[in-house]
VEXDOTI-262926 format. One record per residue (C-alpha): residue in three letters; residue number from 1; x, y, z. Coordinates in nm, 3 decimals, padded with zeros to 5 digits. Layout:
N
+-----+-----+---------+---------+---------+
:   r :   k :      px :      py :      pz :
+-----+-----+---------+---------+---------+
: ALA : NUM :       X :       Y :       Z :
...
+-----+-----+---------+---------+---------+
***
This chain:
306
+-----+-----+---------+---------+---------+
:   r :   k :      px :      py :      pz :
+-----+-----+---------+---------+---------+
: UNK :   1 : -02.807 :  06.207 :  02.173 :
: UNK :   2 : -02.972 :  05.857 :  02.132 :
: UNK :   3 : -02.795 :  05.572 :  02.271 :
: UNK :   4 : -02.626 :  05.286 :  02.131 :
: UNK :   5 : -02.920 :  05.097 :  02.224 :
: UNK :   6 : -03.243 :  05.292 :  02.071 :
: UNK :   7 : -03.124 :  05.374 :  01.702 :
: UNK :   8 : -03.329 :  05.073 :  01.615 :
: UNK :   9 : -03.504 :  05.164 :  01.302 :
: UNK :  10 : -03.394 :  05.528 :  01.310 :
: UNK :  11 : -03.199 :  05.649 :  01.003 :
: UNK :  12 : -02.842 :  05.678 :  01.036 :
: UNK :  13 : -02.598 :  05.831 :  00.759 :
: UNK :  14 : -02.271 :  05.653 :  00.627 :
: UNK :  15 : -01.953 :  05.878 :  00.479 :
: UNK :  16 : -01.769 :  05.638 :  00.276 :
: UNK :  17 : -01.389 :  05.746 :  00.145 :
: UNK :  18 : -01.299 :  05.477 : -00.123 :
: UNK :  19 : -00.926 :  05.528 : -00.330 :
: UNK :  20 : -00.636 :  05.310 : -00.470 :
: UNK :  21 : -00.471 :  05.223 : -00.094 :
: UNK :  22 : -00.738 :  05.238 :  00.160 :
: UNK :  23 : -01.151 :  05.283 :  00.210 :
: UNK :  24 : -01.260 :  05.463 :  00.518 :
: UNK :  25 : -01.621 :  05.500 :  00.650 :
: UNK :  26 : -01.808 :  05.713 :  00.876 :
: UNK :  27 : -02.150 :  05.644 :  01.081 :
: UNK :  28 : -02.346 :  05.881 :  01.229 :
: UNK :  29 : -02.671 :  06.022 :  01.352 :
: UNK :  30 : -02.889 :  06.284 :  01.200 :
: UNK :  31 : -02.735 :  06.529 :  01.471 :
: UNK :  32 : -02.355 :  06.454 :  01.327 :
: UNK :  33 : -02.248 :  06.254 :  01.626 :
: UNK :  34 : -02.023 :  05.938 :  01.497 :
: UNK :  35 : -02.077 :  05.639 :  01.604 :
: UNK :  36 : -01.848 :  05.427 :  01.452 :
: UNK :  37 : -01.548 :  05.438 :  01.206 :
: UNK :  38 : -01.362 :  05.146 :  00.980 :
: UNK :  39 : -01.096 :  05.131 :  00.741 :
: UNK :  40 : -01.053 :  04.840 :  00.520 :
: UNK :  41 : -00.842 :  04.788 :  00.170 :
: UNK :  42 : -00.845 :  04.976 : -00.189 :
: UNK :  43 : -01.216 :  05.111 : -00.322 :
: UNK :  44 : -01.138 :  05.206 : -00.655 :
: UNK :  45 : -01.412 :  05.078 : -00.858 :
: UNK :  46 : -01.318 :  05.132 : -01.172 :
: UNK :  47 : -01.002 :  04.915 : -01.090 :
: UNK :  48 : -01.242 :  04.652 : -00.945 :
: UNK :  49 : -01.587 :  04.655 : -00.893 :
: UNK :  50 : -01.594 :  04.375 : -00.625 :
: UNK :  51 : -01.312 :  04.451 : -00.442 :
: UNK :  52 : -01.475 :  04.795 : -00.388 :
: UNK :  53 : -01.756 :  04.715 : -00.297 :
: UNK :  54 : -01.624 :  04.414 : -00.066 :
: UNK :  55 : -01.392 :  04.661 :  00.127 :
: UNK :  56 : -01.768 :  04.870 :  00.182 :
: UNK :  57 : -01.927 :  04.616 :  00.327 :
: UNK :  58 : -01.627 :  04.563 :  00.564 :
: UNK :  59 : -01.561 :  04.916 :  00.674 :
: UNK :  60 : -01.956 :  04.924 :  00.727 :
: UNK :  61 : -01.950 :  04.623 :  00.932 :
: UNK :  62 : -01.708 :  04.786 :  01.148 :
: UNK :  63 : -01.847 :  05.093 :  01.192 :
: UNK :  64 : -02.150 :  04.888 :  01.297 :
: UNK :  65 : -01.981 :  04.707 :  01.554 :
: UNK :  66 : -01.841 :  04.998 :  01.661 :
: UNK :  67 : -02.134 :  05.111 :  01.735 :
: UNK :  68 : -02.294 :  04.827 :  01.854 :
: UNK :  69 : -02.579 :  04.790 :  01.606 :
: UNK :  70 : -02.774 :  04.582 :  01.379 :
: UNK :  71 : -02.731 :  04.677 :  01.053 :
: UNK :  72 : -03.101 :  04.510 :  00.988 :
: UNK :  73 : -03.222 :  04.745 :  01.273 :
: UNK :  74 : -03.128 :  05.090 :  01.089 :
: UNK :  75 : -03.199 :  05.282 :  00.801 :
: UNK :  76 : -02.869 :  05.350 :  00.687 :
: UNK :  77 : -02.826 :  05.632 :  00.426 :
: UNK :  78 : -02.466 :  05.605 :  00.256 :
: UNK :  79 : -02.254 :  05.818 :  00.013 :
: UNK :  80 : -02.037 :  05.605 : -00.167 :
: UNK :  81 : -01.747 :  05.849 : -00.246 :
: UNK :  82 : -01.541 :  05.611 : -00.416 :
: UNK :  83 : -01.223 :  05.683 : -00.692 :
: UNK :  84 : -01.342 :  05.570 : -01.043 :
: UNK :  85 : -01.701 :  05.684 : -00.962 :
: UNK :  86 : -01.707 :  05.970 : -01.204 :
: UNK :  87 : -01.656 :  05.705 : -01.498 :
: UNK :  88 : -02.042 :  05.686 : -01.584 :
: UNK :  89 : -02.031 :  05.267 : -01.700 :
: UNK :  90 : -01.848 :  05.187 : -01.430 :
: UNK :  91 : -02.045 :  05.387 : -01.135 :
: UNK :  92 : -02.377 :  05.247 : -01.324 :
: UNK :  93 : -02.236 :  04.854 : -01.231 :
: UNK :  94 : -02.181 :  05.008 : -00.862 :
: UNK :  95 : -02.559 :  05.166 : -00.871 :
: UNK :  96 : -02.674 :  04.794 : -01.047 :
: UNK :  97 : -02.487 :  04.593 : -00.720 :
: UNK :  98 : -02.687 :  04.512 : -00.425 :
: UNK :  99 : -02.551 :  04.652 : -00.094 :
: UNK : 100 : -02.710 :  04.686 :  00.259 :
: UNK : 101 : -02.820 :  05.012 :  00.260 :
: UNK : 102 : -03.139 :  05.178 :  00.239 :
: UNK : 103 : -03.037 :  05.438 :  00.047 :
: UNK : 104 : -02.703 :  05.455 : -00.157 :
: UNK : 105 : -02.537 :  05.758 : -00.371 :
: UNK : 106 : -02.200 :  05.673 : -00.547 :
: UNK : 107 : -02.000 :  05.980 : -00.611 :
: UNK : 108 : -01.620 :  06.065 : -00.703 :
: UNK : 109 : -01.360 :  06.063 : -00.324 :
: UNK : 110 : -01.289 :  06.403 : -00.472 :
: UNK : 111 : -01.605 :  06.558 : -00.516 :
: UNK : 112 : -01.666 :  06.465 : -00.116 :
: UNK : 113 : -01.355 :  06.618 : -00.044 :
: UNK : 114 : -01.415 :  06.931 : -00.182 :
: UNK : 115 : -01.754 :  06.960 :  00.019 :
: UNK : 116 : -01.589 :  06.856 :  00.321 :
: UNK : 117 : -01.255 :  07.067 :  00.245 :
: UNK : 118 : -01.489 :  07.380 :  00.225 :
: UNK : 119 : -01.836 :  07.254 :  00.485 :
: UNK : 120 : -02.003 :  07.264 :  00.166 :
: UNK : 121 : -01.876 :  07.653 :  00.034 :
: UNK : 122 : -01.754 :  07.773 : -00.278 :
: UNK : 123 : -01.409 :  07.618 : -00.349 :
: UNK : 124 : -01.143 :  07.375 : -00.484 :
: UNK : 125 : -00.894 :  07.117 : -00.408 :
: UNK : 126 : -00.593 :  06.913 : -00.519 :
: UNK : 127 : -00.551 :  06.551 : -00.404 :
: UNK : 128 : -00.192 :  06.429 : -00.403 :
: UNK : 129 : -00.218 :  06.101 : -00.295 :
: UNK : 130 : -00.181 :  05.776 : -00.474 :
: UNK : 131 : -00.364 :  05.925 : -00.727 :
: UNK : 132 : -00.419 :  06.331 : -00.798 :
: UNK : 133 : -00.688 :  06.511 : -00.937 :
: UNK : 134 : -00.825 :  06.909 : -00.897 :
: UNK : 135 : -01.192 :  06.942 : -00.811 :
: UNK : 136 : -01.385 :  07.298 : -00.804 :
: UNK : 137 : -01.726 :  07.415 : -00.662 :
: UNK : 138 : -01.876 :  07.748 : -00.765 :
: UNK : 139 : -02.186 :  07.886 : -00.754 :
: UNK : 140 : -02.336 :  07.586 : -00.755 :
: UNK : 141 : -02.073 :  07.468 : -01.127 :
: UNK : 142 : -01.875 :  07.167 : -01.027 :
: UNK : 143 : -01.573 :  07.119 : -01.259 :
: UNK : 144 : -01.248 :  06.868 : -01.239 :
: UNK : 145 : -00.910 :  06.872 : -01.379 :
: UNK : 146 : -00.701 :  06.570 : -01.424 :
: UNK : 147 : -00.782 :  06.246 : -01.243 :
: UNK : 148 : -00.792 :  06.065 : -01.548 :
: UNK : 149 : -00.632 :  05.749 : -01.398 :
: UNK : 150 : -00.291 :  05.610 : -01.419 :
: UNK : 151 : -00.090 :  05.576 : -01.613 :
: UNK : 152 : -00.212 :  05.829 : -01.831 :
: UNK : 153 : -00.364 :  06.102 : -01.629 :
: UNK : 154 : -00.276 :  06.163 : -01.234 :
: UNK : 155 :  00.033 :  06.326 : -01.302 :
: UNK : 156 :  00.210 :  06.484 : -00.963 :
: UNK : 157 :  00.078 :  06.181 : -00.777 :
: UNK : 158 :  00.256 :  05.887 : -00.574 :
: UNK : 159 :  00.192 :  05.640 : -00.877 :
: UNK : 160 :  00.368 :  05.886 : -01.138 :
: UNK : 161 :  00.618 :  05.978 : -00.896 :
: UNK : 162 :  00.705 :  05.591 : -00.857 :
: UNK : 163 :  00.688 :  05.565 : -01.256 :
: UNK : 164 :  00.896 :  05.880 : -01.300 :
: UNK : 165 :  01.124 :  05.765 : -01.078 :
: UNK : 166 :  01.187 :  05.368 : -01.219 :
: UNK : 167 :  01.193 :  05.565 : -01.579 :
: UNK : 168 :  01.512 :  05.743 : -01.419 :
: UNK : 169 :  01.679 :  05.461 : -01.282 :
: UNK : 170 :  01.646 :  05.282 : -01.636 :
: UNK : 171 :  01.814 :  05.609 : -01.788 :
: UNK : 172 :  02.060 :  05.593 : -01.581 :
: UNK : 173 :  02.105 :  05.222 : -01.620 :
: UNK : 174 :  02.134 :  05.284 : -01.999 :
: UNK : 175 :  02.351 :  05.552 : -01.932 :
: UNK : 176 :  02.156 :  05.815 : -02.024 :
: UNK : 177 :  02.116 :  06.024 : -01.680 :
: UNK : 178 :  02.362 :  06.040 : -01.408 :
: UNK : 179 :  02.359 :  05.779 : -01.102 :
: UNK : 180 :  02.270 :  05.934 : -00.786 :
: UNK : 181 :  02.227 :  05.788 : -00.437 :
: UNK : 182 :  01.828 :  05.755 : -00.531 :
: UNK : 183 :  01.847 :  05.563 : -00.867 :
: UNK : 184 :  02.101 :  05.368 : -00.762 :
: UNK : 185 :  01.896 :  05.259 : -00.407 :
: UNK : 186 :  01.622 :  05.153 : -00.629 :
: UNK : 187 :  01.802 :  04.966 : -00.885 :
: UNK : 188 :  01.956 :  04.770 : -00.604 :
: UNK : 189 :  01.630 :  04.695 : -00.478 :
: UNK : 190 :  01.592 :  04.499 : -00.796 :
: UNK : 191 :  01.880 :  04.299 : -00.774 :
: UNK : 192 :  02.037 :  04.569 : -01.018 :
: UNK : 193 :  01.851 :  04.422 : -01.325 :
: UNK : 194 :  01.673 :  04.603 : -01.565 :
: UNK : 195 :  01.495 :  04.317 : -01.623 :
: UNK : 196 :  01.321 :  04.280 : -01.331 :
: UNK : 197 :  01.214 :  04.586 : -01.308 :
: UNK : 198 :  01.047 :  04.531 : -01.643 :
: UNK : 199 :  00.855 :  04.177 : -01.486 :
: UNK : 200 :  00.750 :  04.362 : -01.198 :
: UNK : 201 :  00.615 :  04.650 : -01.393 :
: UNK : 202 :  00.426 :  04.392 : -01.584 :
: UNK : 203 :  00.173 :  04.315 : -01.288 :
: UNK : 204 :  00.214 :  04.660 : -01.099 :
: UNK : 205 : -00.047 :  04.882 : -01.039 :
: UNK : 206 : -00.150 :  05.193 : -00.924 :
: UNK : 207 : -00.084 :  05.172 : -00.562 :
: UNK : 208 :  00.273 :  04.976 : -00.622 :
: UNK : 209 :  00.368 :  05.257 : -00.817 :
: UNK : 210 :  00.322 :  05.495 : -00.535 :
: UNK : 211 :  00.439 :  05.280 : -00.231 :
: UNK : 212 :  00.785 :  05.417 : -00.390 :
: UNK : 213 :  00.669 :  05.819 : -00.342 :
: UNK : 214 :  00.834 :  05.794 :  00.018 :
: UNK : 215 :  01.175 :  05.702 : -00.104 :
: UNK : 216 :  01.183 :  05.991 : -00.351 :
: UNK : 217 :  01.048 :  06.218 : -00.058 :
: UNK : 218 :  01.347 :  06.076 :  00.176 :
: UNK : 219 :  01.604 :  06.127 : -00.050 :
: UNK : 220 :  01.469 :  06.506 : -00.199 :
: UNK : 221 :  01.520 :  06.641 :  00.186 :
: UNK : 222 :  01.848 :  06.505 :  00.105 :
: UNK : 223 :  01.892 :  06.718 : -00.157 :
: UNK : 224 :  01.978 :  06.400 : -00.438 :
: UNK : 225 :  01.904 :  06.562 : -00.727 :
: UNK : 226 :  01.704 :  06.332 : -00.906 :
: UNK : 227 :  01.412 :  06.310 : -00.598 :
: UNK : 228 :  01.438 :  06.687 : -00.595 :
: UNK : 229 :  01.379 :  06.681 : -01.004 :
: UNK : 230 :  01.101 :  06.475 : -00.936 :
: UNK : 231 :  00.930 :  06.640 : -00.639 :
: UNK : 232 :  01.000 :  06.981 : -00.829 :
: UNK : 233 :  00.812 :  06.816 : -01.141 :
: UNK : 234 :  00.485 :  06.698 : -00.928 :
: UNK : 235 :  00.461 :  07.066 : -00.753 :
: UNK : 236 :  00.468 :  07.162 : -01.172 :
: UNK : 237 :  00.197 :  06.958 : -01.199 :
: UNK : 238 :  00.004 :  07.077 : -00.856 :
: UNK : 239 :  00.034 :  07.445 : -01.023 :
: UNK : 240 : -00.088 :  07.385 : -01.318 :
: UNK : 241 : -00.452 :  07.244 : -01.187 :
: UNK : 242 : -00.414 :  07.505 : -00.948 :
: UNK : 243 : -00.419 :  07.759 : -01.248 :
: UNK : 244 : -00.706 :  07.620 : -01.426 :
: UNK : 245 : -00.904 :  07.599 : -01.076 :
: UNK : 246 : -00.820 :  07.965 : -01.051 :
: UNK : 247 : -00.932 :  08.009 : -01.441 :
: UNK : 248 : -01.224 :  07.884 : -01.361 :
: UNK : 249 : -01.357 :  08.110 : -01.088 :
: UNK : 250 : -01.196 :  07.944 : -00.762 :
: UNK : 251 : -01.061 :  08.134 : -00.496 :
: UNK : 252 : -00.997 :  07.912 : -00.227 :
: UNK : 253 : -00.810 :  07.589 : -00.277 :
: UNK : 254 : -00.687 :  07.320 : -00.017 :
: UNK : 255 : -00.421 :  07.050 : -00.072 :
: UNK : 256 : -00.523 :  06.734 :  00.019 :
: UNK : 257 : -00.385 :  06.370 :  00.041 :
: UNK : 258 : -00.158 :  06.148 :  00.168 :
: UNK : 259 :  00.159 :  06.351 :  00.007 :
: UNK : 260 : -00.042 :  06.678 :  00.089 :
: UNK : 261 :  00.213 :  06.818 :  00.304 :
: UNK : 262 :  00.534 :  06.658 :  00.153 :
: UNK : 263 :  00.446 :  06.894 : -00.175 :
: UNK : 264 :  00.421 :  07.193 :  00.006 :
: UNK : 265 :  00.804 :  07.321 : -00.027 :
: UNK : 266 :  00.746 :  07.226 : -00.425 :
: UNK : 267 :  00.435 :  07.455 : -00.548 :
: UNK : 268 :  00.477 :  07.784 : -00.662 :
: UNK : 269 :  00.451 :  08.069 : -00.410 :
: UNK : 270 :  00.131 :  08.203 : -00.596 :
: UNK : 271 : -00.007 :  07.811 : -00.561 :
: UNK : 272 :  00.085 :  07.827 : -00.246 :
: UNK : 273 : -00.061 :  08.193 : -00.151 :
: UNK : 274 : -00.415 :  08.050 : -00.258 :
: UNK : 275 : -00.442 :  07.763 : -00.059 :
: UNK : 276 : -00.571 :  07.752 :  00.285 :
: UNK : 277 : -00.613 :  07.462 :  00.543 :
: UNK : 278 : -00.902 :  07.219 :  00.458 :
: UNK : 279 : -01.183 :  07.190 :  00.727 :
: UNK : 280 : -01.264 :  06.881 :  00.693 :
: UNK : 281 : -01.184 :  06.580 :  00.508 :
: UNK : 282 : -01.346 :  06.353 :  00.216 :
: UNK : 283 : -01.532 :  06.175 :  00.517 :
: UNK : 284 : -01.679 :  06.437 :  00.660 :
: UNK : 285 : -01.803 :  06.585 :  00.296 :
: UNK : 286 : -01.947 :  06.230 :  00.231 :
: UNK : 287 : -02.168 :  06.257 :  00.574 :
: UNK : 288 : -02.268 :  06.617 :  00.413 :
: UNK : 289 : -02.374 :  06.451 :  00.115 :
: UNK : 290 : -02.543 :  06.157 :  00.261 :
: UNK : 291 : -02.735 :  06.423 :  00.475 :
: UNK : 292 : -02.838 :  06.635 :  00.195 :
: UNK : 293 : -03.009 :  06.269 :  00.072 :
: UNK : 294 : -03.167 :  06.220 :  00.360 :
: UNK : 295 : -03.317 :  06.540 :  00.365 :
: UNK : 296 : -03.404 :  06.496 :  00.001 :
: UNK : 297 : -03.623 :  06.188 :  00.057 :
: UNK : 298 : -03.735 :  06.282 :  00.443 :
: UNK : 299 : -03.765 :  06.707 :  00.378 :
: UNK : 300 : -03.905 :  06.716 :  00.794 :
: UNK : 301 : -03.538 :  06.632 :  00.869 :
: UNK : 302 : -03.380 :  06.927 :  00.777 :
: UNK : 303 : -03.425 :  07.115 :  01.049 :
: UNK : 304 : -03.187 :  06.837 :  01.223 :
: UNK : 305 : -02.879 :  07.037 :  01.261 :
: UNK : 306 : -02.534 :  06.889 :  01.209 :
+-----+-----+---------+---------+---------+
***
């Protein structure tokens, strides 16, 4: 291993993990070894550009200091696996933007979490997080289901959870659905006015929507029958893109996420007889990635071994 103090010049590889709550980054060596980490704010570029790509530059600063280096002193290869990135105008801003790497590949957080889920095999995975999406790898076919953003796509996720659930609680303040310890919790927590429900909604996003998925999880173990409607609808959801993964030639699938293994009990027992324990994360498929680049534009590094 080379020390802290040598990498000068050498090229190092950076596994970024960009969605709608957090970014996360990765540095390491040729050989795998990390030598740093950071985590820094929301990287979902097609929600904002520059806030993305400001929360890169700080997780990459930290994983710098971290590691005590010089980012001018390093080659550092990156993979940018960042939500929105599948959206072709909006990853071709990211590409346009200048960032301080020598090399940079955007891809989508779920397409680097299917390589890492697997170490780069055939297979698939659902994200349940603030967002939710199905991604598939086989025989060399990539293919995605869902994902489409919120509000219109990502169904099963924390942000349509936390829209399911304030649709509910305006039901039931219309009269339409029956109160329950849940609903009523939440209306409370808006002074008990429609109204402001509807001005918060107005500037809510994505990640607001989902900061209410632990409530609903809280009360479903519970057993208040709304969260358990809800939870039972978003494992619905989770076996449906598990079906079409399965359609579409994948065997093995991993849940994955931040609600990962709150929607266990809620999937269907086939869903659930398909899915096996991820062996890595979204990080560790981005430092696959970034590899595979490296070796791309330097071919006598592959016989580096991770």
């Amino acid at each position: 291993m080379s020390s802290r103090t040598d990498q000068g010049n050498a090229i190092l590889l950076l596994g970024v993990d960009g969605g709608g709550t957090r970014c996360r980054a990765r540095l390491a060596d040729l050989s795998g070894v990390i030598l740093g980490q950071g985590l820094a704010g929301p990287a979902n570029i097609r929600l904002g550009l520059q806030q993305s790509l400001a929360a890169v530059t700080a997780v990459t600063s930290l994983c710098l200091e971290q590691a005590g280096l010089n980012g001018d002193a390093c080659k550092i290869i990156a993979c940018l696996a960042l939500a929105g990135a599948c959206e072709p105008s909006t990853r071709s801003q990211a590409q346009a933007s200048p960032l301080p790497f020598y090399r940079a590949m955007f891809t989508s957080d779920a397409r680097a979490a299917c390589v890492g889920a697997h170490a780069g095999r055939d297979g698939a995975i659902i994200i349940v997080g603030t967002g939710s999406v199905g991604w598939g790898i086989v025989g060399g076919r990539e293919f995605r289901v869902g994902g489409w953003g919120f509000p219109l796509s990502n169904e099963g996720s924390g942000a349509w959870l936390g829209c399911e659930l304030l649709r509910q609680v305006l039901r039931a303040r219309d009269g339409l659905t029956p109160w329950t310890g849940l609903l009523r919790s939440v209306f409370q927590n808006f002074q008990s006015d429609a109204h402001s429900i509807v001005r918060w909604m107005g500037t809510a996003g994505s990640r607001d929507y989902a900061s209410l998925a632990p409530i609903i999880v809280a009360h479903a173990e519970e057993k208040d029958e709304a969260a358990l409607h809800l939870m039972k609808a978003a494992g619905a959801h989770v076996d449906a893109k598990a079906e079409r993964l399965r359609e579409l030639g994948a065997v093995r699938m991993s849940l994955m996420g931040g609600l990962r293994e709150r929607m266990g009990p809620y999937v269907s027992d086939q869903t659930r007889a398909r899915l096996v324990p991820p062996l890595g994360d979204a990080l560790s498929g981005a430092l696959r990635l970034a590899r595979a680049e490296a070796v791309r534009l330097h071919p006598d590094m592959a016989d580096t071994h991770v």
